[in-house]
N, C-alpha and C positions, 0 to 999 in steps of 0.2 A: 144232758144229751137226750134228743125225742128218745120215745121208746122204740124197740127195732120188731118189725112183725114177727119175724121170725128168726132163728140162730141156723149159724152155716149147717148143713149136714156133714156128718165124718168120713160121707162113702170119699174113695178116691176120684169117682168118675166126675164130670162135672162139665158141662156144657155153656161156655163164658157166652156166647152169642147166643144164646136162648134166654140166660136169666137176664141181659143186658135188652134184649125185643120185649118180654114179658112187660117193661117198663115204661118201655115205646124209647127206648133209646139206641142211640146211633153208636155201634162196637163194629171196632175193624181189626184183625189181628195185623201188628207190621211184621214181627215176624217169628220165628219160634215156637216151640210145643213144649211144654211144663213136663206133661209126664214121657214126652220122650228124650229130648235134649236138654231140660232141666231148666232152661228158661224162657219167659214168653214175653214180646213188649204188644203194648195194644192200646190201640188210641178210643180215648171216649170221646163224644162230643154233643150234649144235648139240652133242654131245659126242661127242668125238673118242675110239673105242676103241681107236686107235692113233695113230702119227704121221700125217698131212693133209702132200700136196704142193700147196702153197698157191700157188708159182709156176705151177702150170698156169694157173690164171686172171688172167694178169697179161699184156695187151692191151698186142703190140707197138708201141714209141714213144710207150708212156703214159707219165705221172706219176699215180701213185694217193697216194693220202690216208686213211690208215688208224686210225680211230678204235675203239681198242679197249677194249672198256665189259670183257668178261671172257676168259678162257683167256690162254695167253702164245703169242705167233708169236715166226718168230724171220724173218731176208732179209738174204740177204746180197750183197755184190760182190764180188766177189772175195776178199782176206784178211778182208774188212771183215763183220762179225757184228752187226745192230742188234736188242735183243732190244725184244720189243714187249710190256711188262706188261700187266695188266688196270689200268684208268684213266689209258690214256696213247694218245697221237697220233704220227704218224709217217710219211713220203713217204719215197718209193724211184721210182728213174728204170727201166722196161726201157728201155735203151738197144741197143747194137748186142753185145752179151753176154747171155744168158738169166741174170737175178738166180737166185738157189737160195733157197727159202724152205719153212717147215713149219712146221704148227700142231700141238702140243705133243698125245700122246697121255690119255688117264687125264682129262682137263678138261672142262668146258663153256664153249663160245667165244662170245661174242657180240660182234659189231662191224660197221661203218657202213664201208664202202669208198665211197672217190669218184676215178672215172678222169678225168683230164685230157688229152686231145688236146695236142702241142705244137702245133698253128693257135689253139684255143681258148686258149689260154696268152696266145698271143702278139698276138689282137684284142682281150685284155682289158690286159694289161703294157705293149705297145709296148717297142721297144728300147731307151727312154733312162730305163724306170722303173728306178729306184736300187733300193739295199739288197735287192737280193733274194738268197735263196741262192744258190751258185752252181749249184746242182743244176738248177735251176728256170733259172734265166739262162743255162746250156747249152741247156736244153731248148725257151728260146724264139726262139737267135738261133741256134741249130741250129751253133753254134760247136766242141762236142764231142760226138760220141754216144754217150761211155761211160754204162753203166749207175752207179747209183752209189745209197744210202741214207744219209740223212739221221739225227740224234740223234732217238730218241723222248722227247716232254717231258709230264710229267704233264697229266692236264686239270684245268682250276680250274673252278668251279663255274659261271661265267658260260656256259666252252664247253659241261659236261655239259647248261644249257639248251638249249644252240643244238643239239647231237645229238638231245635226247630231242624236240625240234620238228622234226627230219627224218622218222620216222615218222609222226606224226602233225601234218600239216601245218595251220593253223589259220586255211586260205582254204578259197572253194569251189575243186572240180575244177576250174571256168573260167580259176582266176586260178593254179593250181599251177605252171603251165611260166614264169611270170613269177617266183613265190614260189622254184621252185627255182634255178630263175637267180641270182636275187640271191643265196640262201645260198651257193650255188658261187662266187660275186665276194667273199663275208664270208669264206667258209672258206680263200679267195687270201690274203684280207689278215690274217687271223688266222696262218695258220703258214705260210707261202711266205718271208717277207722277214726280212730277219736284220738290226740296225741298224748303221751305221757311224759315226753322229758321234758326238763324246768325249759330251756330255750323254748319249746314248742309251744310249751304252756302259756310262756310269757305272750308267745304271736295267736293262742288261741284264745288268752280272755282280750287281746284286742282287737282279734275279732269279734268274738262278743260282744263287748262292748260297742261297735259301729252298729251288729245287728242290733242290740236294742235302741240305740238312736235312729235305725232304721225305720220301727216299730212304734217306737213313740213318735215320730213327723206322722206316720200312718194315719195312726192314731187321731193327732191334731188337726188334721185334713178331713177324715170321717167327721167328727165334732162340729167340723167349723165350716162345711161348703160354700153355706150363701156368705159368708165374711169371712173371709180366710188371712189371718193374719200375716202379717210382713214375713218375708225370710229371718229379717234382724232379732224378732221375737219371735221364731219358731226355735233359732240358733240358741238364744237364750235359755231357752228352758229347758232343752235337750242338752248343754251342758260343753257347746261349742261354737269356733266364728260360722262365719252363714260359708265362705267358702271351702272350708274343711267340711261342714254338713253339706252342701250342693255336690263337692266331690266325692265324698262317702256316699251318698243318696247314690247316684247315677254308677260306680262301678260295683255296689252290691245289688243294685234292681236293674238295671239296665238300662233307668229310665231318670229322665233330670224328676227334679219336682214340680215344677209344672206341667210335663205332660202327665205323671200319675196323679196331679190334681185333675187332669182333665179325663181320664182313664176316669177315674172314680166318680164324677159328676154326672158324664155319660151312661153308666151302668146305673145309678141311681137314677138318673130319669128315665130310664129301659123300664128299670124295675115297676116303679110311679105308672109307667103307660098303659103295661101289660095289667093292674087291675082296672083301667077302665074308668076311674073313679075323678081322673083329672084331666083336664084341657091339654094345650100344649103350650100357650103362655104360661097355667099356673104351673108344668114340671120346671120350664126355663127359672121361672124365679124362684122354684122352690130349691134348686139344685144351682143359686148362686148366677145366672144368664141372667144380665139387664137388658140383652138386646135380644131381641127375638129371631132376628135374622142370623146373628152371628153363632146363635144355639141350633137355629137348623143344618146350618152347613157345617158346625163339627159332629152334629148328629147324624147327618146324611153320611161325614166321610168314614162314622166310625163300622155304622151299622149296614150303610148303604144305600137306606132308603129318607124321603124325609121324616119328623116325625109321629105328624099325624098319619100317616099308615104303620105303624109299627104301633103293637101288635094288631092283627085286624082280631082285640079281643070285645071291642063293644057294641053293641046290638048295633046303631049307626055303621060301623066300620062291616060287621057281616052283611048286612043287606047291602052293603056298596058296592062290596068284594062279589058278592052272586050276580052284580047285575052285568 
């Protein structure tokens, strides 16, 4: 993990839209207040020209919940490294140790944090509720106060709903603090509890097991953009028919594999643009486009613009952009 400039402070006070500007990034609270009502959701949204000390905004004796839609973070405990990709969820405890955590330079980040109070924890779980992590079940019987992070698990398509309804909530203002309440009790039950009896077991290592064929397609697609192997041999080596992996694929991410091949091409030719260093045919061919035409209009429809103006980061592109 880079090294992090500096470690959280212990006071309680803490100003999330301050240390989020200092950055030059984009923080919006949706809704909530940490130290009065116990939990906070808040959306980020920005590109990072360098590495982000992401620990600074992590609200001592919280449990946060880190839903992240793009860029990669990384947060760590001690030896412990959880990387947090784009389309994946993930908690981390600050405990009585400052976590160390950073958001990835050269990317665009975008993700939904939700802080949890251990009181709010604990007047929603009570002490005898079962199967919880043990993360979370420190944090509510106040039994350990190591800090500690959690595995990040992809989002499947049901949760990518329940996020994209946190911005845009679909009561009136009246009824919000009720609406968001209960998503913060959904978002408990959705990824707080880990299962313990053998039937549960059984449905929880196959779910596992989908997530990591999930992981490994990922994987093969990163590797392989400008030639990207057949579905028949990607099925192959992940350890299934291509129709069982195209339906796994798409109800754990939300998304079939060809559009997350096309997701992932896109951002790597973003990436390629913003140094400056390449044309717009060399990103097309470098990111797997034979046609030049057919790479500007999914580039236009992803980002918006064509994309020789994206980003106006090269000498050319600023004396354009002034005139």
């Amino acid at each position: 993990m880079p090294a992090i400039a500096r470690s959280k402070s212990r006071t309680p006070v803490l100003d999330e839209a301050a240390t989020w500007r200092a950055v030059g990034a984009s923080w919006r609270q949706l809704f909530g207040d940490f130290l009065g009502m116990g939990i906070s959701f808040e959306w980020h949204d920005f590109t990072a020209s360098g590495p982000v000390d992401w620990a600074r905004s992590f609200h001592p004796e919280s449990v946060e919940l880190c839903l992240n839609l793009a860029g990669v973070g990384e947060v760590g405990a001690g030896a412990h490294v959880e990387r947090f990709a784009a389309g994946t969820a993930g908690f981390y405890r600050q405990g009585n140790t400052p976590l160390v955590a950073t958001r990835l330079g050269g990317e665009s980040h975008q993700f939904i944090t939700v802080e949890f109070s251990p009181a709010f924890l604990a007047r929603h779980l009570g002490a005898g509720t079962t199967d919880l992590d043990p993360l979370i079940r420190n944090a509510v019987d106040a039994s350990d106060a190591s800090s500690g992070v959690a595995s990040a698990v992809p989002l499947n398509a049901r949760q990518r709903e329940l996020i994209a309804s946190l911005r845009q909530p679909p009561v009136l203002a009246s009824a919000q603090t009720l609406w968001y309440q209960a998503k913060a009790i959904e978002l408990i039950g959705e990824f707080f509890f880990r299962p313990t009896a053998p039937g549960e077991l059984f449905c929880h290592r196959q779910q596992r097991v989908a997530l990591d064929r999930v992981e490994s397609v990922r994987s093969i697609l990163r590797r392989n953009l400008t030639e990207t192997p057949a579905l028949e041999r990607i099925a192959r080596e992940v350890g299934c028919s291509p129709f069982y992996l195209s339906r796994t694929f798409s109800k754990e991410t939300g998304q079939t594999i060809p559009q997350f091949l096309r997701q992932l091409r896109l951002d790597k030719a973003a990436e390629l643009l913003r140094t400056g260093r390449y044309n717009v045919t060399e990103v097309a061919l470098e990111v797997g486009y034979s046609s030049l035409s057919h790479f500007s209009q999914a580039f236009h429809q992803a980002f918006g613009c064509c994309p020789g103006l994206y980003p106006m980061s090269t000498a050319t592109q600023r004396v354009a952009g002034r005139r």
